[in-house]
N, CA, C and O atoms as a GROMACS GRO file, in nm:
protein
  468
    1UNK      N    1  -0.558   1.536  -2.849
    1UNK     CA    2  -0.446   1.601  -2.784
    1UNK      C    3  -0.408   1.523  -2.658
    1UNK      O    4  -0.478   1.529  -2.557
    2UNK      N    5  -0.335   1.477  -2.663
    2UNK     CA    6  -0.211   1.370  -2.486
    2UNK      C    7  -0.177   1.511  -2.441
    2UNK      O    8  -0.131   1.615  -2.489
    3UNK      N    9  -0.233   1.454  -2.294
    3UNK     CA   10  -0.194   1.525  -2.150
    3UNK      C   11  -0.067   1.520  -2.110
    3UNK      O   12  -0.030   1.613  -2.039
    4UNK      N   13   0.004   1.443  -2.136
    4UNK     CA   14   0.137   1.401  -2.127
    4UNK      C   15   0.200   1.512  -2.088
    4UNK      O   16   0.220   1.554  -1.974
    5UNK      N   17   0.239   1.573  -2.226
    5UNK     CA   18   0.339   1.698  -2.161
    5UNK      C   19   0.297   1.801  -2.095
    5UNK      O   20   0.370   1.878  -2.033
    6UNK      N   21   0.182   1.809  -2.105
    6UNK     CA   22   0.114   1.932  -2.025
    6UNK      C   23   0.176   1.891  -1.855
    6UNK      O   24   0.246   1.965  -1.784
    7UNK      N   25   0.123   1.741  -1.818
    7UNK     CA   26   0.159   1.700  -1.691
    7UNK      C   27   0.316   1.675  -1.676
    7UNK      O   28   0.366   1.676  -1.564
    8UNK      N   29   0.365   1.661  -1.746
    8UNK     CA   30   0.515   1.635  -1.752
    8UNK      C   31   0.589   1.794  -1.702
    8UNK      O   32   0.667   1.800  -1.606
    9UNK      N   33   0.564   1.868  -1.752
    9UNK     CA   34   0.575   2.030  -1.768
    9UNK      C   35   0.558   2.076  -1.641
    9UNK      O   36   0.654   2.134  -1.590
   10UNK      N   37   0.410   2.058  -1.547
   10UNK     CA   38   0.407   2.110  -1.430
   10UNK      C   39   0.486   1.982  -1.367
   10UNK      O   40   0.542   2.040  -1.275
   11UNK      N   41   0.517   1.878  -1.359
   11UNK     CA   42   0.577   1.818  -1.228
   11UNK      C   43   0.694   1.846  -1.247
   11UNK      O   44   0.705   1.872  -1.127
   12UNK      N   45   0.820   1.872  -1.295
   12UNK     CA   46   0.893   1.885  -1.373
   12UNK      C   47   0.973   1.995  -1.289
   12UNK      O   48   1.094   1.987  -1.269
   13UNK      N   49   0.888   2.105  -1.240
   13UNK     CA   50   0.853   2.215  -1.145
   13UNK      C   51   0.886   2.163  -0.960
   13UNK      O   52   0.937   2.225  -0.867
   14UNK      N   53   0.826   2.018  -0.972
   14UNK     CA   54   0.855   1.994  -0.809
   14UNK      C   55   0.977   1.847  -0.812
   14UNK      O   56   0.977   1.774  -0.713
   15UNK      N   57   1.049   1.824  -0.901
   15UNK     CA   58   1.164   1.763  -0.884
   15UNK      C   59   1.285   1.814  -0.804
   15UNK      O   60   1.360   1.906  -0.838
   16UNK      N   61   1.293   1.737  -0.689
   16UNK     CA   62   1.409   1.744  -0.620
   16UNK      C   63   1.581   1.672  -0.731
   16UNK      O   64   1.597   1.559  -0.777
   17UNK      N   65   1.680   1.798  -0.738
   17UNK     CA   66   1.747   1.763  -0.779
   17UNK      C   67   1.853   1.694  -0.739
   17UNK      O   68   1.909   1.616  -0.816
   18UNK      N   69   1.896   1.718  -0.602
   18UNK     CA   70   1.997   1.682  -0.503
   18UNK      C   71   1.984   1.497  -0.463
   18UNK      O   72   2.053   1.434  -0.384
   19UNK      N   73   1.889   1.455  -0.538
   19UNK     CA   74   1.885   1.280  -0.445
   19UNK      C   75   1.996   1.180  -0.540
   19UNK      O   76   2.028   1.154  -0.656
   20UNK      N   77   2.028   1.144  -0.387
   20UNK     CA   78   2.067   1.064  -0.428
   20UNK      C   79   1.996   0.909  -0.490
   20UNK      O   80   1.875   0.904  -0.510
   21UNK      N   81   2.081   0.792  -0.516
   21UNK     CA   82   2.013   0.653  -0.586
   21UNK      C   83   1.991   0.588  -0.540
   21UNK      O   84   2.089   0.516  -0.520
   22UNK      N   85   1.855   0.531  -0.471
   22UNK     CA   86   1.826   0.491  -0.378
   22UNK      C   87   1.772   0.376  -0.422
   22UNK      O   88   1.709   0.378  -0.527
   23UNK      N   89   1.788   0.248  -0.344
   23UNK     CA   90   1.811   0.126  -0.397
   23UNK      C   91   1.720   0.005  -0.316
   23UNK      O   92   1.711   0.034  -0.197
   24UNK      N   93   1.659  -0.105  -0.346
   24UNK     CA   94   1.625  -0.201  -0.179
   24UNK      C   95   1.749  -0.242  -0.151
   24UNK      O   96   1.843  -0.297  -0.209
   25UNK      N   97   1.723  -0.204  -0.052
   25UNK     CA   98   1.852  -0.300   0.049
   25UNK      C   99   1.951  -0.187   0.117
   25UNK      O  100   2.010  -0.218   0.220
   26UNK      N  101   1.973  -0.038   0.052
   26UNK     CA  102   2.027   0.038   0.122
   26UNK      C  103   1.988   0.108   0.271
   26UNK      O  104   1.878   0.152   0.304
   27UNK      N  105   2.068   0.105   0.325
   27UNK     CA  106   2.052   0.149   0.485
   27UNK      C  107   2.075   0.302   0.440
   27UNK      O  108   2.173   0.346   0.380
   28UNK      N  109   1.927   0.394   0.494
   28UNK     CA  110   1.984   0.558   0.493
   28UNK      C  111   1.888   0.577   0.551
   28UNK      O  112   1.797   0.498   0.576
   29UNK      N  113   1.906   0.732   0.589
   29UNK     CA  114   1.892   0.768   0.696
   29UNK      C  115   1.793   0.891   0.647
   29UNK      O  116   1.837   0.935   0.541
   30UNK      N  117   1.665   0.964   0.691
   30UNK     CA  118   1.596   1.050   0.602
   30UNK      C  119   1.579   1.130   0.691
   30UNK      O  120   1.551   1.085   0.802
   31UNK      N  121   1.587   1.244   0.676
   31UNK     CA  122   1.545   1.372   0.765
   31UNK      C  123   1.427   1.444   0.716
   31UNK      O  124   1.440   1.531   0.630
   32UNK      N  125   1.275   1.403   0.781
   32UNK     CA  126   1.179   1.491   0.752
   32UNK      C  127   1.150   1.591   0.859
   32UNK      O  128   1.174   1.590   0.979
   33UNK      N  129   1.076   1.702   0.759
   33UNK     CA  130   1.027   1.807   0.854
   33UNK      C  131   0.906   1.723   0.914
   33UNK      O  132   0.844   1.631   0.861
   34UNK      N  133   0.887   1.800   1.078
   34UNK     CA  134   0.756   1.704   1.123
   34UNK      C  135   0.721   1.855   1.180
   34UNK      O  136   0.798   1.938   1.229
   35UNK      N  137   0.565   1.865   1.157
   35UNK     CA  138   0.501   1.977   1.223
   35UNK      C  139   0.424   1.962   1.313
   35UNK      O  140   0.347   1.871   1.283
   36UNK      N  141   0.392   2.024   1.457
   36UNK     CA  142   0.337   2.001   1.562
   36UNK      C  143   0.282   2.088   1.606
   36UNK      O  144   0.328   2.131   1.711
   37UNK      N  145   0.171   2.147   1.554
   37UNK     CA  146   0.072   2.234   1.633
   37UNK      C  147   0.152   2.371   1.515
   37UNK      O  148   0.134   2.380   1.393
   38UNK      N  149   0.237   2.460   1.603
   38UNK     CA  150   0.310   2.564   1.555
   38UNK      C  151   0.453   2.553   1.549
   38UNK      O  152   0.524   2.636   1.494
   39UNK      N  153   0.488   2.461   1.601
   39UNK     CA  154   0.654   2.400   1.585
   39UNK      C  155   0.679   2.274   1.502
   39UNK      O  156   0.625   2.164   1.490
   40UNK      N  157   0.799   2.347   1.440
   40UNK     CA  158   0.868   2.233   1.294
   40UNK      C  159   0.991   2.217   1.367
   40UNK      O  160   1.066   2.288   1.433
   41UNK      N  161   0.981   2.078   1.326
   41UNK     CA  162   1.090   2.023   1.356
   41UNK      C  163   1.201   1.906   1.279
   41UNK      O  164   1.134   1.834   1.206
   42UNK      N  165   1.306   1.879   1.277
   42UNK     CA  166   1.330   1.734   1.182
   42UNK      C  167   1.324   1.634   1.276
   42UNK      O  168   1.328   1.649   1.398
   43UNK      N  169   1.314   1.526   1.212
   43UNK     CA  170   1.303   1.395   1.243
   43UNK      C  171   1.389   1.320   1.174
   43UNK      O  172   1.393   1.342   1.053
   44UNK      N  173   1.462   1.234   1.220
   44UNK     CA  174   1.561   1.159   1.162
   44UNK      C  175   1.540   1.015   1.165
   44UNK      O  176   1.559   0.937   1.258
   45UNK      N  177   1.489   0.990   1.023
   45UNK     CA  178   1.466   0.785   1.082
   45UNK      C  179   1.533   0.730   0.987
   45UNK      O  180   1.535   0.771   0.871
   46UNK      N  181   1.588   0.643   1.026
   46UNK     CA  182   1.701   0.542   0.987
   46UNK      C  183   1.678   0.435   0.930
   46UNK      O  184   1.568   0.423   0.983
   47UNK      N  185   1.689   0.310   0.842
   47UNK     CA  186   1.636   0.165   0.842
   47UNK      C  187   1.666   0.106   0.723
   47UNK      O  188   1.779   0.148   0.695
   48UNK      N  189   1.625   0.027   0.633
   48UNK     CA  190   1.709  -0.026   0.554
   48UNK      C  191   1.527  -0.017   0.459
   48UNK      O  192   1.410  -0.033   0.496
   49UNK      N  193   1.612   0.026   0.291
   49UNK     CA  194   1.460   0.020   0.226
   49UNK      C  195   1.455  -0.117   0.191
   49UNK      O  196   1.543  -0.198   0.160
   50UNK      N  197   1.322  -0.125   0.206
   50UNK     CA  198   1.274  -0.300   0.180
   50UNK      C  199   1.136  -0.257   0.025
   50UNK      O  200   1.051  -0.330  -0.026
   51UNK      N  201   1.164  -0.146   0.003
   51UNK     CA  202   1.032  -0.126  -0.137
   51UNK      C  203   1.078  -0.038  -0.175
   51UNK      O  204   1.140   0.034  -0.098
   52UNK      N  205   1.062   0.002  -0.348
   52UNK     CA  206   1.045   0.070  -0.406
   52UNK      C  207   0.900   0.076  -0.524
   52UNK      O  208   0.844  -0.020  -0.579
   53UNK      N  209   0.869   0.217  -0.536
   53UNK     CA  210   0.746   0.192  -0.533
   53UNK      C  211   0.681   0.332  -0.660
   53UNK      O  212   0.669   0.451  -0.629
   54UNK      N  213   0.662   0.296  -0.746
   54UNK     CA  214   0.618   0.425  -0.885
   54UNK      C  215   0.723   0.497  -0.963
   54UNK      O  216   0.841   0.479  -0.935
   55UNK      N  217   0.703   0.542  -1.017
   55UNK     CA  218   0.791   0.668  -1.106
   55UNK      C  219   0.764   0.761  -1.129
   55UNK      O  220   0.646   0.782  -1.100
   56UNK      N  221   0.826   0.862  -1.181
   56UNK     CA  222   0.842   0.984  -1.178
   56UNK      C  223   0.808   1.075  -1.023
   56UNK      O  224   0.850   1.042  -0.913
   57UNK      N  225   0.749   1.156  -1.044
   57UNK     CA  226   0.678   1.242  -0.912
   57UNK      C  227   0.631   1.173  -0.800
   57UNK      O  228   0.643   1.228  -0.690
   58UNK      N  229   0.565   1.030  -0.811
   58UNK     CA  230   0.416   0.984  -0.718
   58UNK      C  231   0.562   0.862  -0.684
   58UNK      O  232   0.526   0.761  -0.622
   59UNK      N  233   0.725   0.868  -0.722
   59UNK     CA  234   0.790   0.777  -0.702
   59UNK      C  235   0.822   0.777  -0.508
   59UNK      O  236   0.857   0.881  -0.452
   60UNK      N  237   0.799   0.633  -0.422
   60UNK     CA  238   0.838   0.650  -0.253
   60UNK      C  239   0.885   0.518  -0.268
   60UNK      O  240   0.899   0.430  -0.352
   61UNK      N  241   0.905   0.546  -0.128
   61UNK     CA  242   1.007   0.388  -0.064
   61UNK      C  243   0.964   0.355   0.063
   61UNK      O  244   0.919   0.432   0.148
   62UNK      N  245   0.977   0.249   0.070
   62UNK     CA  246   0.911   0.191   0.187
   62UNK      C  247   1.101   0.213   0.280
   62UNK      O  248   1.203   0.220   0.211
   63UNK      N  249   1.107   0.220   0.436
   63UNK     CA  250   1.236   0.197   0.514
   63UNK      C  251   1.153   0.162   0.657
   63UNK      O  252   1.048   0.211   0.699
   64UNK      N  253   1.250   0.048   0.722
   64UNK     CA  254   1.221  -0.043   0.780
   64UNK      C  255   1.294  -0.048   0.900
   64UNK      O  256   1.409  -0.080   0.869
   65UNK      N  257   1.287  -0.036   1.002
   65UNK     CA  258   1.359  -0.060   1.131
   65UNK      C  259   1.310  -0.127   1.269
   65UNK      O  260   1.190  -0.156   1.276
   66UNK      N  261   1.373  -0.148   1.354
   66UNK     CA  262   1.355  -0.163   1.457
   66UNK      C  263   1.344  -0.090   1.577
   66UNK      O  264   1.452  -0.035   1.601
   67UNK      N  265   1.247  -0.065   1.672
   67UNK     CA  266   1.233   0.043   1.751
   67UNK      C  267   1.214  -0.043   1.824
   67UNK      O  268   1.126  -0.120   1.782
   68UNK      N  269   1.282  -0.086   1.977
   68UNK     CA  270   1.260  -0.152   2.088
   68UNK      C  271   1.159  -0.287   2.073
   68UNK      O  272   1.050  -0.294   2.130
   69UNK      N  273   1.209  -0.383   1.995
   69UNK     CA  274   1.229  -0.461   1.981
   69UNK      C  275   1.061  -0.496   1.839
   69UNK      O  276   1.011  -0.597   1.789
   70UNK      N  277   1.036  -0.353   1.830
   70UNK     CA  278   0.868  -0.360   1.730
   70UNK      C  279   0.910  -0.292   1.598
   70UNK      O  280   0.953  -0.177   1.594
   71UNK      N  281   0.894  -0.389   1.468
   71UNK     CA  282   0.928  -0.345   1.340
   71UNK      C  283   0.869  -0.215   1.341
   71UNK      O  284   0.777  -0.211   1.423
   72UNK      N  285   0.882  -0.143   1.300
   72UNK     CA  286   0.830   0.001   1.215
   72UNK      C  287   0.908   0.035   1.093
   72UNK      O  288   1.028   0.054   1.072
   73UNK      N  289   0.787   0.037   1.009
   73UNK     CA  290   0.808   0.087   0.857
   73UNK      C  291   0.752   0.212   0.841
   73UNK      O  292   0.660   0.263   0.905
   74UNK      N  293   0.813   0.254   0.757
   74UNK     CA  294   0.731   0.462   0.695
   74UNK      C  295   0.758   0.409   0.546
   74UNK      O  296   0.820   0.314   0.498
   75UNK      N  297   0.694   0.497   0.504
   75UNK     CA  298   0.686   0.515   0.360
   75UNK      C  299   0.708   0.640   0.326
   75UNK      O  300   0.624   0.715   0.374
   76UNK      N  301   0.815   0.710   0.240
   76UNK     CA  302   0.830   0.834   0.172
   76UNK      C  303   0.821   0.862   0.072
   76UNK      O  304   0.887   0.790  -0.003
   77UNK      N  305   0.750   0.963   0.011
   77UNK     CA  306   0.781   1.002  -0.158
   77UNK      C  307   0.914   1.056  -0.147
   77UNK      O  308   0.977   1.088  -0.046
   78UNK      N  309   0.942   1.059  -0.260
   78UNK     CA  310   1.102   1.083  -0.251
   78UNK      C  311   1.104   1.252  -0.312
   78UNK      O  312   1.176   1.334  -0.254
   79UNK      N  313   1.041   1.282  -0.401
   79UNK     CA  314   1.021   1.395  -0.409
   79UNK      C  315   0.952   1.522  -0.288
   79UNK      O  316   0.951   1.643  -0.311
   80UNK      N  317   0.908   1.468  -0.184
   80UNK     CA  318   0.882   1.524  -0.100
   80UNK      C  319   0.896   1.677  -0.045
   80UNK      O  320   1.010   1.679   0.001
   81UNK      N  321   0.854   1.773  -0.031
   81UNK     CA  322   0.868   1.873   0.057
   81UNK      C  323   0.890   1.872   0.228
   81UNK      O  324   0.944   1.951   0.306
   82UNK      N  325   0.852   1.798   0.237
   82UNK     CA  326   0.889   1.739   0.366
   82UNK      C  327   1.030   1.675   0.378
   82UNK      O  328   1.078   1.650   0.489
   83UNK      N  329   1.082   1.653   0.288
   83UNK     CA  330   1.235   1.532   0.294
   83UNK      C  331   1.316   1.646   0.303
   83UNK      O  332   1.324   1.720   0.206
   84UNK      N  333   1.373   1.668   0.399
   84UNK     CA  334   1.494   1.772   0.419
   84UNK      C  335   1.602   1.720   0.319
   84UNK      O  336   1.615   1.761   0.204
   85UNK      N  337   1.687   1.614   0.388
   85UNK     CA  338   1.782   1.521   0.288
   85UNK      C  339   1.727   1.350   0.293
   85UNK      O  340   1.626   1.298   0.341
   86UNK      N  341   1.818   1.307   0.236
   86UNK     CA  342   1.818   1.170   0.223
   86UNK      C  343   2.004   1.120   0.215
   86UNK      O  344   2.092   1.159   0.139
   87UNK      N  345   2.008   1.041   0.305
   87UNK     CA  346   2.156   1.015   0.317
   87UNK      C  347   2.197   0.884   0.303
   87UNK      O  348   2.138   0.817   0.389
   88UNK      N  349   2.268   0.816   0.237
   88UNK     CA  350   2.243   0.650   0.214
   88UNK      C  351   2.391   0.634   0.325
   88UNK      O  352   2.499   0.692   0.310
   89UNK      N  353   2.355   0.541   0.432
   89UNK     CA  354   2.449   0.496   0.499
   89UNK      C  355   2.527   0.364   0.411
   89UNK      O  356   2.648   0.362   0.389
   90UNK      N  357   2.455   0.283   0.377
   90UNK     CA  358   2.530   0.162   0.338
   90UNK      C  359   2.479   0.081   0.230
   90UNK      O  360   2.368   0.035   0.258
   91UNK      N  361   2.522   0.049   0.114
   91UNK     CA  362   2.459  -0.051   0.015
   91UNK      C  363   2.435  -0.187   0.071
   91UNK      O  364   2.505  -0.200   0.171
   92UNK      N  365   2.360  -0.299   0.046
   92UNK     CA  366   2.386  -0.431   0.103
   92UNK      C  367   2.316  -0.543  -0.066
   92UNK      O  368   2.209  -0.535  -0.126
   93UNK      N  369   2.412  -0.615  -0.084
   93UNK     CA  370   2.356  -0.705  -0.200
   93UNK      C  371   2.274  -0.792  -0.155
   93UNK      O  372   2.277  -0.878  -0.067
   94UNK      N  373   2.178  -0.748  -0.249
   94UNK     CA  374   2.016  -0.824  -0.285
   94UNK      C  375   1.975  -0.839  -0.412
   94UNK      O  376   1.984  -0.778  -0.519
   95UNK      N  377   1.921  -0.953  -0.363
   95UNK     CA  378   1.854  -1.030  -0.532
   95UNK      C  379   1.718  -0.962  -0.565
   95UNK      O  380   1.654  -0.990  -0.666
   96UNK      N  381   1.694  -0.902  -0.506
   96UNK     CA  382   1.490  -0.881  -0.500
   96UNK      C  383   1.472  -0.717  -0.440
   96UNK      O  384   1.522  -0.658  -0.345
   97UNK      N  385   1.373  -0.675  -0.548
   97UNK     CA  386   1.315  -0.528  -0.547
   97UNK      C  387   1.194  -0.487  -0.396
   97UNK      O  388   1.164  -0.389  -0.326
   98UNK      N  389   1.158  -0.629  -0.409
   98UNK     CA  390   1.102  -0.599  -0.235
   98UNK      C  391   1.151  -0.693  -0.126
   98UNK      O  392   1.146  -0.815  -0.120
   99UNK      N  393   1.183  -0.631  -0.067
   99UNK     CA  394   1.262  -0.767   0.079
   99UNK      C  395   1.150  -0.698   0.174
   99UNK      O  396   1.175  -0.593   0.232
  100UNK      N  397   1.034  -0.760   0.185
  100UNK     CA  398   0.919  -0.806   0.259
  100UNK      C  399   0.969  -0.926   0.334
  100UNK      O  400   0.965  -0.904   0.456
  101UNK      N  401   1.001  -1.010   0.313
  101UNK     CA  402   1.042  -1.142   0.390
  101UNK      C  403   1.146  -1.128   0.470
  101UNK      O  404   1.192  -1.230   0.522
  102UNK      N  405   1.213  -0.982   0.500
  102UNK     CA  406   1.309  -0.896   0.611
  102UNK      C  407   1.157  -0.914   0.755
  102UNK      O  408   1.170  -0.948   0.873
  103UNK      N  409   1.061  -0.885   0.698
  103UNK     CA  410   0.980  -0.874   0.828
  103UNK      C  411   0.955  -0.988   0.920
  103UNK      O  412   0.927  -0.965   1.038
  104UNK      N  413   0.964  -1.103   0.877
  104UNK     CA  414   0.992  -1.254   0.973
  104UNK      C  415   1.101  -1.237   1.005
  104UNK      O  416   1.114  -1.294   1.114
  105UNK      N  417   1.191  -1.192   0.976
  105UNK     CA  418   1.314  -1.182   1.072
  105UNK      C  419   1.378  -1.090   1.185
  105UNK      O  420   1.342  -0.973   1.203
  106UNK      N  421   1.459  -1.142   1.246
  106UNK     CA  422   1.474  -1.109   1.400
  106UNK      C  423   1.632  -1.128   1.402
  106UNK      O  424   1.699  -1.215   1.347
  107UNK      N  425   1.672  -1.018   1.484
  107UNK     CA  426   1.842  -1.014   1.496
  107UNK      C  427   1.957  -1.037   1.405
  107UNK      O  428   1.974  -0.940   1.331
  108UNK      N  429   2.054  -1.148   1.384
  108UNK     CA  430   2.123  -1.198   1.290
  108UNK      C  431   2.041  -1.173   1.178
  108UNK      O  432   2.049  -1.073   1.107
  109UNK      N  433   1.947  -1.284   1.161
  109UNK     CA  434   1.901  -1.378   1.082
  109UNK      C  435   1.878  -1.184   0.996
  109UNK      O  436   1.982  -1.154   0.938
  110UNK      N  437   1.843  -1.148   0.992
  110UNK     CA  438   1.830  -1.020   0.980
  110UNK      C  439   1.884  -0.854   0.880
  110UNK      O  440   1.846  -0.748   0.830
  111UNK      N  441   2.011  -0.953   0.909
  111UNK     CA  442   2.141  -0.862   0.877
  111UNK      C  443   2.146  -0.910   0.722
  111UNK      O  444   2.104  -1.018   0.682
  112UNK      N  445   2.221  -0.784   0.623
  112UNK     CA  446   2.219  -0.788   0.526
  112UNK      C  447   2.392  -0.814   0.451
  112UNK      O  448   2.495  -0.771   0.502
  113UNK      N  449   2.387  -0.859   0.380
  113UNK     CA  450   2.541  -0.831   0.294
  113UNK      C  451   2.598  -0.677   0.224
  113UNK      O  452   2.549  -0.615   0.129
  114UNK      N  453   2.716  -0.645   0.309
  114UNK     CA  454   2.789  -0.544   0.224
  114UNK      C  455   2.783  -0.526   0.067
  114UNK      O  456   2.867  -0.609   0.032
  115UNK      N  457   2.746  -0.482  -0.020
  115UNK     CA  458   2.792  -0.435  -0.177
  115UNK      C  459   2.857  -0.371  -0.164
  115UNK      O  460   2.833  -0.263  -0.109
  116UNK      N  461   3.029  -0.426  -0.230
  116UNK     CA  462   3.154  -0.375  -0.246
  116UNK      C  463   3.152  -0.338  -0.405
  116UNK      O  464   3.143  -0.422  -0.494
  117UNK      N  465   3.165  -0.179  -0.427
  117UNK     CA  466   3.165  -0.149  -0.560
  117UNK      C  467   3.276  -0.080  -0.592
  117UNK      O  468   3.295  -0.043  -0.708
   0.00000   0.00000   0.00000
């Protein structure tokens, strides 16, 4: 007997329906809940995804920014309870599923190309 649908069946249960298509290279913007002692709060971080990473349920993304002048990356499941929304600011054309080699770069050199669709 395959586990398959048995596991298919309960995750099936924690799919977020509302996401949008989230891509490497798109700039968006994610609003998680962050909890602190007894206060929830959102958090809003911004950055461009440089990974995508599994499928189905266990599916996250790596997003990448700059905070005073020091890379910082997060990683999200996308199915999350924690992910309030997910908002894609901007597409940018890329050849490659991981843009890791975004992290040697600095300012310009940096910047990505518009995808006009």
């Amino acid at each position: 007997m395959s586990l398959a649908p048995l596991v298919r069946a309960v995750e099936e249960e924690h799919y977020k329906a509302d996401l949008p298509t989230i891509e490497s290279g798109d700039t968006v913007r994610v609003h998680v809940r962050v909890v602190e002692g007894s206060r929830e709060r959102v958090q809003v971080f911004e950055g461009i995804v440089i990974a995508m990473h599994g499928e189905g349920l266990n599916r996250s993304f790596t997003v990448r920014r700059i905070a005073n002048n020091v890379g910082v990356e997060r990683r999200f499941l996308v199915h999350s309870p924690r992910i309030e929304k997910i908002e894609i600011v901007r597409h940018a054309r890329v050849r490659r599923k991981q843009l890791y080699y975004m992290r040697g770069l600095r300012g310009k050199a940096a910047r990505l190309k518009e995808r006009r669709d």
